[in-house]
C-alpha positions in Angstrom: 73.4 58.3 87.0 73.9 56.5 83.7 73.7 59.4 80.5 70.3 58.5 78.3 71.1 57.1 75.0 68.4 57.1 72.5 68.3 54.6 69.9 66.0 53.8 67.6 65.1 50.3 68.6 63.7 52.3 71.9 61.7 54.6 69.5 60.5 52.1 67.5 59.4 49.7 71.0 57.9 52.9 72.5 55.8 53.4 69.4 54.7 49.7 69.2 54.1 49.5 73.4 52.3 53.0 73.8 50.0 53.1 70.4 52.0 55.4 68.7 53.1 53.6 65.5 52.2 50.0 64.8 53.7 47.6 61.7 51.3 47.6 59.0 49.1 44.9 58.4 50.8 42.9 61.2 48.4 40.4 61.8 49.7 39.1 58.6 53.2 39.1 59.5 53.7 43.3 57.8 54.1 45.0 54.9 58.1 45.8 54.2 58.4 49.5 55.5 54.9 50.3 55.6 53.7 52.0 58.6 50.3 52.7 60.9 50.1 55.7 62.9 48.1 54.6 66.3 46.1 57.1 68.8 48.7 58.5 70.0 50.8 58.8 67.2 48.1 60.0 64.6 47.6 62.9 67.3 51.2 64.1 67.3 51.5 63.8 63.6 48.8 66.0 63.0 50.1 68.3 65.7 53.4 68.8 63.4 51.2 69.1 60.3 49.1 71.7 62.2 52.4 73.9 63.7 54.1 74.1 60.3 50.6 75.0 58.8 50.1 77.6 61.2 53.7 79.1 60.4 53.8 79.1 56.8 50.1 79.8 55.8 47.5 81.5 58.2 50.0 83.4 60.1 51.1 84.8 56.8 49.8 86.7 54.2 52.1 86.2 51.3 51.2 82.1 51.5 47.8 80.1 50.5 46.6 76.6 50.8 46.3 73.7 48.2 44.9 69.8 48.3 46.0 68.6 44.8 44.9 64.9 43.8 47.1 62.1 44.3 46.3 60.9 40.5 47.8 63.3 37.6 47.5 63.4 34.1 50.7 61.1 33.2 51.6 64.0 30.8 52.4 65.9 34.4 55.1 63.3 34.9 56.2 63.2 31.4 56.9 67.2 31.7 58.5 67.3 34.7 61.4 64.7 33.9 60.3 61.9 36.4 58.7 59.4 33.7 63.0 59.6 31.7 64.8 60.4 34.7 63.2 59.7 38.2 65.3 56.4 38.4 68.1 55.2 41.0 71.0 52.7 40.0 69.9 49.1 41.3 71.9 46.3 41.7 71.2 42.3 43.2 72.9 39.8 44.7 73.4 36.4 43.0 73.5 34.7 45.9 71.6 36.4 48.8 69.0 37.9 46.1 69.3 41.0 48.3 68.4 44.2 45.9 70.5 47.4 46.7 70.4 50.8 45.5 74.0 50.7 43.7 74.6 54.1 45.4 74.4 53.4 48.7 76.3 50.2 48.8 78.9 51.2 51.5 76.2 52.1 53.4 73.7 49.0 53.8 74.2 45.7 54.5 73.9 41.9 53.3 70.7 41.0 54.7 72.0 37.0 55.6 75.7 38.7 56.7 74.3 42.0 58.3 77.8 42.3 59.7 79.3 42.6 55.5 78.2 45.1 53.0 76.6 43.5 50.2 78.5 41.6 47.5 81.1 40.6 50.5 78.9 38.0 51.4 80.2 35.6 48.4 77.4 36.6 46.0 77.9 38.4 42.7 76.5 41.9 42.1 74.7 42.5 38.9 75.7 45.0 36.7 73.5 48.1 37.8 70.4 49.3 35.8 68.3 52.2 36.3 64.8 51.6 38.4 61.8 54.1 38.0 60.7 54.8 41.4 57.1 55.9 40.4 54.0 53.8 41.4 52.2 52.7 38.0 48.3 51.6 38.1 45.5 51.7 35.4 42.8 53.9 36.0 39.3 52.8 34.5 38.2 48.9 33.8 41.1 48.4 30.9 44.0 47.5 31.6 46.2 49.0 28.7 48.4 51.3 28.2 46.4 54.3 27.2 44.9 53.9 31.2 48.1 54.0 32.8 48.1 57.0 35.5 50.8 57.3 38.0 50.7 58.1 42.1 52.3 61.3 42.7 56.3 60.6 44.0 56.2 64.6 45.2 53.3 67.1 45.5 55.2 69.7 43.9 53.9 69.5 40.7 50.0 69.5 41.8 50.9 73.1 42.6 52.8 74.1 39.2 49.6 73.0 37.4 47.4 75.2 39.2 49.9 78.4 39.1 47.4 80.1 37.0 44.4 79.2 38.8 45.8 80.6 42.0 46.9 83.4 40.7 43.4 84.1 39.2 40.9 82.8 42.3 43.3 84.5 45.1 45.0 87.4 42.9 48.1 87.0 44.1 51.1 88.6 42.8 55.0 87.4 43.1 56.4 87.3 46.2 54.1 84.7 47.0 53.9 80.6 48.0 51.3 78.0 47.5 51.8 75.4 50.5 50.6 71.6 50.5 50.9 68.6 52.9 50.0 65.4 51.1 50.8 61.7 51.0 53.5 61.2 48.1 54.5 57.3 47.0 57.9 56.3 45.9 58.7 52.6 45.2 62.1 52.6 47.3 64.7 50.4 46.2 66.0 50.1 49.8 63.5 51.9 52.4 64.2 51.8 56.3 65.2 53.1 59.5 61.6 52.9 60.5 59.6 56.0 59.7 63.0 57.8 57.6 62.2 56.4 54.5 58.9 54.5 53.4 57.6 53.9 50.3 54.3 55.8 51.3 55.2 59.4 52.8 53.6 62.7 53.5 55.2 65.5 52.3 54.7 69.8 53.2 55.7 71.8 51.0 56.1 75.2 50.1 56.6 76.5 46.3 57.5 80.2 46.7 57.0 82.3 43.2 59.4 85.4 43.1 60.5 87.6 40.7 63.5 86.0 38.9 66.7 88.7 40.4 65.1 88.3 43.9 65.3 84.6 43.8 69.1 84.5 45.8 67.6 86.9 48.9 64.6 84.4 49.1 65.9 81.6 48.9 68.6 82.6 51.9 65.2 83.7 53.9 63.8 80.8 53.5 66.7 78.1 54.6 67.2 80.5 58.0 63.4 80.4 58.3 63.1 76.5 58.3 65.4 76.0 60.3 64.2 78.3 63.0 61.1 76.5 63.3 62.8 73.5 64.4 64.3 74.8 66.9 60.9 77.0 68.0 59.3 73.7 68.6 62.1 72.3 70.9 64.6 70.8 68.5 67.8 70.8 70.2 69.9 73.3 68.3 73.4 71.1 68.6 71.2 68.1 66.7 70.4 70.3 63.8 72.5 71.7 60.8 72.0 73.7 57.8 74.4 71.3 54.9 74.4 73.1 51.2 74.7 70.7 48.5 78.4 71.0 46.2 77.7 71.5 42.5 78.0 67.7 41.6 74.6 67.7 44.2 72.2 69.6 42.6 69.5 68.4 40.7 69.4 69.3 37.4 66.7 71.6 37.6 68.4 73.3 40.6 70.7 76.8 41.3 70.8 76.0 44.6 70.1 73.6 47.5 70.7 73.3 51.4 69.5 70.2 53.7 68.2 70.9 57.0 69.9 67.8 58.6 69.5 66.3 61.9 71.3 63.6 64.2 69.0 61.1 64.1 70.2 57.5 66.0 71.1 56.6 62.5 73.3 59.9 62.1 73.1 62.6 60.4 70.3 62.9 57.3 68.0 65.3 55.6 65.0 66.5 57.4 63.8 68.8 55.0 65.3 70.1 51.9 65.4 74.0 50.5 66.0 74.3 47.0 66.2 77.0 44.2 64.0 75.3 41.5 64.6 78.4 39.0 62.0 78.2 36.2 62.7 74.8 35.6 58.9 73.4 36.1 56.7 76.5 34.8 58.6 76.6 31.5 58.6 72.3 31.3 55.1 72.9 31.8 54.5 75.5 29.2 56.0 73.4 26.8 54.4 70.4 26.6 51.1 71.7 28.0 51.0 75.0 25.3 49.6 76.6 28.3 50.9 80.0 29.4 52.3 80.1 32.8 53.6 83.2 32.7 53.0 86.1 34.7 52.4 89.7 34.0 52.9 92.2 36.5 50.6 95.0 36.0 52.5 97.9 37.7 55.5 97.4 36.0 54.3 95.8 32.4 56.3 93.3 32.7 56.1 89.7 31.9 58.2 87.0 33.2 58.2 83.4 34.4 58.7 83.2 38.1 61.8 81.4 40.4 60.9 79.3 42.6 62.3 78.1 45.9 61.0 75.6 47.6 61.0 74.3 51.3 60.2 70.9 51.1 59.9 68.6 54.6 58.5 65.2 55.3 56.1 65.1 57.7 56.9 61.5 58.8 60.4 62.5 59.2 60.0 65.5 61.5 57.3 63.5 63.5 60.8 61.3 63.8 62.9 63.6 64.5 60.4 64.8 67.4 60.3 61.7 69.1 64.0 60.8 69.0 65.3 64.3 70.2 62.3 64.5 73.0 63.3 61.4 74.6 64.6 60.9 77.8 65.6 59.0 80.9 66.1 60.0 84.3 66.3 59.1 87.9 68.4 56.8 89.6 69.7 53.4 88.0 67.5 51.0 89.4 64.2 53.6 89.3 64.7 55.2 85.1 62.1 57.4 84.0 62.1 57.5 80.6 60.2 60.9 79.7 59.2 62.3 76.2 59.9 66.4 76.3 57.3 67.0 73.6 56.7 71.0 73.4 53.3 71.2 74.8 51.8 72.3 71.5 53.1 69.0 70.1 52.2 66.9 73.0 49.0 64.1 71.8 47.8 64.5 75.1 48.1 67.7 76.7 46.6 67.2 80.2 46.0 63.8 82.0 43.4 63.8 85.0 43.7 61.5 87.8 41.6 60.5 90.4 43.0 60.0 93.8 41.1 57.8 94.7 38.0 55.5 93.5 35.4 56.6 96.1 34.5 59.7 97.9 33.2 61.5 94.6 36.7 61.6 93.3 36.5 60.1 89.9 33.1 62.3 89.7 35.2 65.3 90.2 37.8 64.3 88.1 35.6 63.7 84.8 33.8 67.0 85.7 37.5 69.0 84.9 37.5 66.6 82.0 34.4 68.0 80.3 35.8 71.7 81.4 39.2 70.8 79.2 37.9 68.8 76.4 36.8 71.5 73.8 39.9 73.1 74.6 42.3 70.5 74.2 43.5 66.6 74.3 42.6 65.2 77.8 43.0 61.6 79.2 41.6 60.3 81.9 43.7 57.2 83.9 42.7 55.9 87.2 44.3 53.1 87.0 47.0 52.0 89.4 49.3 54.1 91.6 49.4 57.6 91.2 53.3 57.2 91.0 52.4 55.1 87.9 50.0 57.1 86.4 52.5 59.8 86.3 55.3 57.7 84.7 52.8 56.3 81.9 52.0 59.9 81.2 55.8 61.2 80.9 56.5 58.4 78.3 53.6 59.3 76.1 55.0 63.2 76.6 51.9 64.6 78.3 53.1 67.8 79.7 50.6 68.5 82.5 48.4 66.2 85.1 46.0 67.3 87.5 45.0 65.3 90.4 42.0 65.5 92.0 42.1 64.3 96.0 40.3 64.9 99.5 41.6 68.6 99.6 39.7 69.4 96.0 36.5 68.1 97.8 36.7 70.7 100.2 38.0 73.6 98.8 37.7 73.1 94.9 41.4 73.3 94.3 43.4 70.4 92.8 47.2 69.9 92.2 48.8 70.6 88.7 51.9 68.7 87.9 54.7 69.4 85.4 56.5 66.5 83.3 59.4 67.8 83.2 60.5 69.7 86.2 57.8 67.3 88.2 57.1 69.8 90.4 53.4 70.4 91.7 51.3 73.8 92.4 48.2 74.0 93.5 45.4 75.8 92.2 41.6 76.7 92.4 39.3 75.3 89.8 38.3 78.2 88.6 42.1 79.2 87.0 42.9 75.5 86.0 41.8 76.4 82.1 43.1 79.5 82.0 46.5 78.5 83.1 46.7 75.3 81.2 45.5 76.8 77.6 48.6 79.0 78.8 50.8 76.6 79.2 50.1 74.3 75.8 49.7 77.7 73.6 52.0 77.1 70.5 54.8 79.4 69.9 54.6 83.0 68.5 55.4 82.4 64.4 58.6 84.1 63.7 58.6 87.6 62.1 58.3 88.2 59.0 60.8 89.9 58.0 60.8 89.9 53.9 64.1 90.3 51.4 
């Protein structure tokens, strides 16, 4: 047996082929790095928006919820450094007019030589000049510069605005986080590697308040705690690192930072980022706002501004890094099976019910288990083809379980319940099928929570 190597041009063909991400606005010939999430792939990405949701907010009582707006006040921007500073070196190419983040230059390529970094192509490189990566629009009917609002390049500071009125509407007290998922927009010099890096993202977040002395313990709970849920969702462990960031790394608002990193096709890059923000953004925010973002602590009569760390992952990234560490191929040469290993609670499609046959009440049978699994979870229904096919379209859209319903079922009410990965069948009555398959799919216990 030849050893499965996953690329990303396999990804990116079994996204296109099976509805799981399509090029945007294709029918026009695309939109450079924008993408469309299709059935199947707006179902998994939910399902990772969903399990980190579950594990950092309502299976925790020290972390709320927040849905900020996309559009800020610019003066948000203007206090938390991005309007001066949120800028990467950008250089072109005389020649080529290829446009390169002056960075990364031993990294990319010339886009007419891919086989020559740029510049070796025989162009000239400019001198490089900063680029603001925000998105700039006008809000109201004017066009002028008193309109000019901003889309959000992070949802981090949509939660330090509303500190306060968290603190106030859910009296909550240090230790505590305010969590976010949102779409973030960031005009990328050179975006790629399919869904890695797009100029139009979604982001979860986590902005943890604690009181500044305890910021050091937290912030080494959180890093172990991110990357635990990784793994908890079937990450393989090898593929994933935990990479803290030298000195010359850090931001400037930043004591400390540590990448969650895994090998993509691409190698290895940043899943999702853990930093120690300090008080960087309440007390930016106090100052040009003249608001008070303080906190006093009642018990102690103290008054402080808090730390903060924050966990910070793409959602687009880990749906990524999903798909490229669940695939698989199997079998013998001439008969490969290419699988994806999705944990069942990430699966789109959690169960697939097949027909035997067209006649003898089978398909009648088969949508009446359909209607018993629906409210419960994601069912398809396929009687097209072979069942030998049916199987194989399942195990490359990662559904973990089908049922098949055949002349035994119309005697004795039992069908047969196949598993993707070990492809082994049992049999079973009816009457246990959703018992045993809301089992099977149930998400993984959160992790403790075992505080500082």
């Amino acid at each position: 047996m030849v050893e499965s190597v996953v690329t990303m041009e396999k990804i990116v063909n079994l996204c296109k082929r099976r509805g799981f991400v399509f090029p945007s606005s294709e029918i026009y010939g695309g939109l450079g790095s924008c993408w469309d999430y299709g059935p199947l792939g707006v179902e998994l990405k939910r399902n990772v928006k969903e399990a980190w949701w579950r594990d950092v907010v309502t299976s925790r009582p020290d972390v709320v919820g927040l849905d900020c707006s996309i559009m800020m006040h610019p003066k948000v921007w203007e206090a938390s450094g991005h309007i001066a500073n949120f800028s990467d070196p950008m250089v072109d190419c005389k020649k080529c007019k290829g446009r390169f983040r002056a960075d990364h230059i031993n990294d990319l390529r010339c886009p007419e030589k891919p086989s020559k970094r740029p510049g070796e192509c025989g162009g000239e490189l400019t001198e490089p000049r900063n680029f603001n990566l925000m998105f700039k629009t006008h809000m109201g009917p004017v066009e002028e510069t008193a309109a000019v609002v901003y889309l959000r390049p992070e949802t981090a500071q949509g939660i330090f605005v509303n500190f306060l009125n968290v603190v106030n509407s859910a009296r909550l007290r240090p230790p505590f986080g305010i969590a976010q998922i949102g779409k973030s927009f960031r005009n990328e010099i050179t975006p790629g590697n399919f869904l890695f890096r797009t100029r139009e993202f979604e982001q979860m977040e986590i902005e943890f308040f604690v009181k500044p002395g305890e910021d050091d313990a937290w912030f080494e709970y959180w890093k172990a705690t991110r990357l635990a849920w990784y793994k908890r969702y079937g990450i393989k462990p090898e593929r994933l690192r935990l990479r803290e960031h030298a000195s010359d790394e850090l931001a400037h608002y930043a004591k400390g930072c540590a990448d969650v990193e895994y090998e993509f096709p691409i190698g290895w890059s940043e899943l999702e980022g853990i930093a120690n923000r300090t008080d960087f953004d309440l007390n930016a925010h106090m100052a040009t706002s003249g608001k008070d973002l303080s906190f006093f602590d009642d018990s102690t009569k103290e008054r402080y501004v808090p730390y903060v760390i924050e966990p910070s992952a793409g959602a687009d990234r880990s749906t990524l890094a999903y798909l490229v560490d669940s695939y698989d191929e199997d079998g013998p040469d001439d008969d490969r099976r290419a699988v994806l290993r999705l944990h069942p609670a990430l699966a789109p499609v959690k169960v697939a019910i097949f027909p035997l046959m067209r006649k003898d009440g089978h398909p009648e049978k088969a949508q009446e288990l359909v209607e018993l699994l629906r409210p419960n979870c994601a069912v398809m229904y396929d009687h097209a083809g072979s069942i030998g096919r049916r199987y194989r379209r399942q195990d490359e859209i990662g559904t973990p379980f089908c049922v098949t319903v055949d002349h035994q079922t119309m005697t004795d009410d039992t069908v047969t319940l196949r598993d993707r990965d070990s492809m082994e069948q049992q049999r079973l009555p009816i009457s246990e099928l959703l018992a045993v398959v809301k089992e099977k799919i149930a998400p993984p216990a959160p992790a403790a929570l075992l505080r500082p």
